[in-house]
C-alpha positions in Angstrom: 0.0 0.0 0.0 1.4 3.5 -1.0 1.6 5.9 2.1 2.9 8.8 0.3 0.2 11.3 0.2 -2.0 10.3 -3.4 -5.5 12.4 -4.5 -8.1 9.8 -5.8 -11.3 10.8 -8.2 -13.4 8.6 -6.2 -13.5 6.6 -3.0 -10.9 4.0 -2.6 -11.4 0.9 -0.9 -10.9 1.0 3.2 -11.9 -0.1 6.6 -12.6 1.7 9.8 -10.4 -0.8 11.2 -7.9 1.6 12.7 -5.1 -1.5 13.0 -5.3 -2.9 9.5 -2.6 -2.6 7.6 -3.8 -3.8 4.1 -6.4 -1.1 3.4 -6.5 2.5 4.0 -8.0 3.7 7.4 -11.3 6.2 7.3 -11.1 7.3 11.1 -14.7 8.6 11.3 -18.0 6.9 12.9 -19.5 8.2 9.8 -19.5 6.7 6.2 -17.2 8.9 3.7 -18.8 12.0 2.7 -19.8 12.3 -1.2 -17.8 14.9 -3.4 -20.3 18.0 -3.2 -21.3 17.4 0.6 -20.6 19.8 3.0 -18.7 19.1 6.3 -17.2 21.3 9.5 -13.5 20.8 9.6 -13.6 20.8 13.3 -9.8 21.1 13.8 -8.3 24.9 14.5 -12.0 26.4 13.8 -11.5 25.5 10.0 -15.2 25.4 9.9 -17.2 24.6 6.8 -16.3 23.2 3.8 -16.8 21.3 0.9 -16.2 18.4 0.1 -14.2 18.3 -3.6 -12.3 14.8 -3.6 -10.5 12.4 -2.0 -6.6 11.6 -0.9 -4.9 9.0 1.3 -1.7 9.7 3.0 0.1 7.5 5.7 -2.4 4.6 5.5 -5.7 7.2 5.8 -8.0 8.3 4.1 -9.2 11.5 3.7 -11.3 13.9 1.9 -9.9 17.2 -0.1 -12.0 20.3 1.2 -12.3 24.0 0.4 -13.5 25.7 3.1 -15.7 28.5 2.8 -14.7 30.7 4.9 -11.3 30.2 6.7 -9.6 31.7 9.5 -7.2 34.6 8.5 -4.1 32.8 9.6 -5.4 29.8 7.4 -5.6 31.8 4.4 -2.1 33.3 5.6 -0.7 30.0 6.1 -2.4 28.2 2.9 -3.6 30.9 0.5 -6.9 31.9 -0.4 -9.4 28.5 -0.4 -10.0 27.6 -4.0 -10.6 24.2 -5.9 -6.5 24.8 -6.8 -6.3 24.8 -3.4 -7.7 22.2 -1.4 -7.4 21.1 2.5 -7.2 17.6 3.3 -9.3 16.4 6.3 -9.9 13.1 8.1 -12.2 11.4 9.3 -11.3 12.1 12.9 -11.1 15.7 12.7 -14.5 16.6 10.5 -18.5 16.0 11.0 -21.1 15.8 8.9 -23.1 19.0 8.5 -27.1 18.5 9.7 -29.7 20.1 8.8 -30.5 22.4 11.6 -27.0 24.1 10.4 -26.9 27.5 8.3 -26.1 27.3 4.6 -22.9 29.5 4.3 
């Protein structure tokens, strides 16, 4: 299995299974988010994004993410958000969006 960081079009195959070492890891509850969902990147107040692909690094999985509206020092850091930009999220560090949310 490559552990080099790799974007994918669609979802390869994985296992929540956090010890396997023949598939890549989704660290989530939740099933992986389809490209056009929106999640909250939890981590550093990232906040809402979405979702624009998919990428595996290290044995995880993990979905490429423009947020929509990120923190100044993020934008520092990163550059402005864009699809020639993505953010790379996993499982572990987003949540689904629900309905009772705000549209951006």
């Amino acid at each position: 299995m490559n552990t080099h960081f790799q974007r994918h079009e669609t979802v390869p195959p994985h296992t929540r299974n956090l010890a396997a070492t023949d598939q890549f890891k989704w660290s989530a509850e939740f099933e992986v988010p389809a490209i056009g969902t929106d999640v909250l990147i939890r981590i550093n107040d990232i906040g809402r994004a979405q979702v624009v692909g998919y990428a595996t690094q290290d044995g995880y999985l993990g979905v490429m993410t423009v947020p929509y509206s990120p923190p100044a020092w993020w934008v520092r850091q990163n550059g402005p958000a864009g699809l020639g930009n993505p953010a790379l999220a996993f499982g572990a560090k987003i949540s689904p969006v629900t309905s009772k949310e705000k549209t951006p």
